[in-house]
C-alpha positions as CSV (number, residue, x, y, z in Angstrom):
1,X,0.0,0.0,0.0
2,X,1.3,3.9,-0.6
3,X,2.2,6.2,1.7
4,X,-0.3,8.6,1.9
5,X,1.2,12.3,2.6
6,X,-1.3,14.4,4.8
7,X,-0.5,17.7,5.8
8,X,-1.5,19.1,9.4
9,X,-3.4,15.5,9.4
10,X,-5.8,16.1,6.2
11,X,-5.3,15.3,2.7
12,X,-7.7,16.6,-0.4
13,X,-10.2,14.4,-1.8
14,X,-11.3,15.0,-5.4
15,X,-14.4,13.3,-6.5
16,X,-15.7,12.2,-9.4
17,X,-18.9,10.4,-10.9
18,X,-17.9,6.6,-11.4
19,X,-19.8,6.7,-14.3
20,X,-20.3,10.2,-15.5
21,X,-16.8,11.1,-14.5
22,X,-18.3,14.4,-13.4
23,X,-16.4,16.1,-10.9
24,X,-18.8,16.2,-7.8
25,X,-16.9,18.1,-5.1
26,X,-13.8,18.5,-3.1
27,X,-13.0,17.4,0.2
28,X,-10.6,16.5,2.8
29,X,-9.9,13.3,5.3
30,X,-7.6,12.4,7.5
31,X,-6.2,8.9,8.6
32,X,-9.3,7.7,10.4
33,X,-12.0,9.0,7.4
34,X,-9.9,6.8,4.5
35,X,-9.7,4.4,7.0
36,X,-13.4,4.0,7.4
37,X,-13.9,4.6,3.7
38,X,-12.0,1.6,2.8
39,X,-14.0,-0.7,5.3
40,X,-17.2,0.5,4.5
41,X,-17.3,1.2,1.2
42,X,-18.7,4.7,1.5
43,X,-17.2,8.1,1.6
44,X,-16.1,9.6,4.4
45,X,-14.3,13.1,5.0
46,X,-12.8,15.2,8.1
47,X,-15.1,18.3,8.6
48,X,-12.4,21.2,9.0
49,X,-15.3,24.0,10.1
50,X,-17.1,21.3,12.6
51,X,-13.5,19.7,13.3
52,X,-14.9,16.1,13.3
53,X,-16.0,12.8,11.1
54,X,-18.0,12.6,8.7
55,X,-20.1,10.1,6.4
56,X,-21.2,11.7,2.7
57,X,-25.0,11.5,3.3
58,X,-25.4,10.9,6.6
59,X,-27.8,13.6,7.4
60,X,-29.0,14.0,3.5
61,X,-29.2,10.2,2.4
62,X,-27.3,11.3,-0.3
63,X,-24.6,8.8,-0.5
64,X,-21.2,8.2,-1.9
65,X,-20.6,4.6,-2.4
66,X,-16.8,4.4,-3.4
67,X,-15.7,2.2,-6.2
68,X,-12.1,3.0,-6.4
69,X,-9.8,5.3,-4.4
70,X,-6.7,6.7,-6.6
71,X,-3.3,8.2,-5.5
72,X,-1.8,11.3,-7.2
73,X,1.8,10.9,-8.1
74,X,3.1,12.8,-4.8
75,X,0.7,10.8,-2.8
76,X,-0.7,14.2,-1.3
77,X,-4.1,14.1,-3.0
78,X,-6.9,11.4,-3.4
79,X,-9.5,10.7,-5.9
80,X,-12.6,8.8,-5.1
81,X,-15.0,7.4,-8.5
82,X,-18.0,7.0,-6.5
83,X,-22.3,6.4,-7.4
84,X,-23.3,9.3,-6.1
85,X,-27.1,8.9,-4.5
86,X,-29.0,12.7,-4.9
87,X,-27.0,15.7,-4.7
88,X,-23.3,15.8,-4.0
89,X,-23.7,19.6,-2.5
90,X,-25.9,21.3,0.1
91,X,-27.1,23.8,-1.7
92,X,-28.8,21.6,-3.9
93,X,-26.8,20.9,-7.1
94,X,-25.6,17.8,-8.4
95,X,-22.3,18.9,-8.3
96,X,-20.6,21.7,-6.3
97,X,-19.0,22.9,-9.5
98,X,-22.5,24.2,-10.9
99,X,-21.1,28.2,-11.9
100,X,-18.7,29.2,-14.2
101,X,-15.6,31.7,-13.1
102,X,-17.8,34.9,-14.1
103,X,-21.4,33.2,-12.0
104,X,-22.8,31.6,-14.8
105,X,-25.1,28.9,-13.4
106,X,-24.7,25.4,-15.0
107,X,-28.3,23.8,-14.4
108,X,-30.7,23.3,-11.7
109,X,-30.7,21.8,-8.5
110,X,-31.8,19.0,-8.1
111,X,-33.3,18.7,-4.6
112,X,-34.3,21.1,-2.0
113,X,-31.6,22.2,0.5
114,X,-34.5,22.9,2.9
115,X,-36.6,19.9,2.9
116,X,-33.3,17.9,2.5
117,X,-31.4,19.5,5.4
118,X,-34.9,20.5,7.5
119,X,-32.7,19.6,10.7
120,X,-30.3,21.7,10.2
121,X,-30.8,25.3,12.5
């Protein structure tokens, strides 16, 4: 197995449509989230602004089930090809990459932040 590099204990995680190979988001982990990522099969990620775990989905349903996890050359950056169930970002989209450099918006969303997040203060 590689050597993953992390730096200050997180390392980026790019990740893309298994299928589609749509980029869906970007996110980071840290030794415990790959860990649980490879034993479950499902994406996990290190919340920096709630400075804990996290599953993909676990409050939305909207889940990453992970078919392969790549290394980048310098083993400092992760890719996960995931089936992505729902939206891969909060605000709705399918994607987080929904708006061009100048705010163009690519599409619609494709659920409800507020119904899907109605938990959430």
């Amino acid at each position: 197995m590689l050597e993953i590099r992390y730096l200050d204990g997180l390392v980026p995680v790019v990740v893309q449509d298994a299928g589609t190979r749509d980029v869906l988001m970007v996110a980071y982990a840290n030794d415990e989230a790959v860990r649980l990522t490879r034993e479950t099969g499902y994406a996990h990620y290190f919340s920096r602004s709630r400075q804990r775990l996290w599953k993909k989905g676990e409050e939305s349903g909207h889940l990453q089930r992970v078919h392969e996890i790549l290394v980048d050359c310098d083993e400092d950056c992760l890719l996960y090809r995931v089936d992505q169930t729902g939206a891969a970002c909060h605000t709705g989209y399918r994607t987080c990459f929904f708006r061009t450099i100048d705010g163009t918006m690519l599409g619609e969303p494709v659920v409800d932040p507020a119904k899907v997040y109605a938990n959430k203060p």
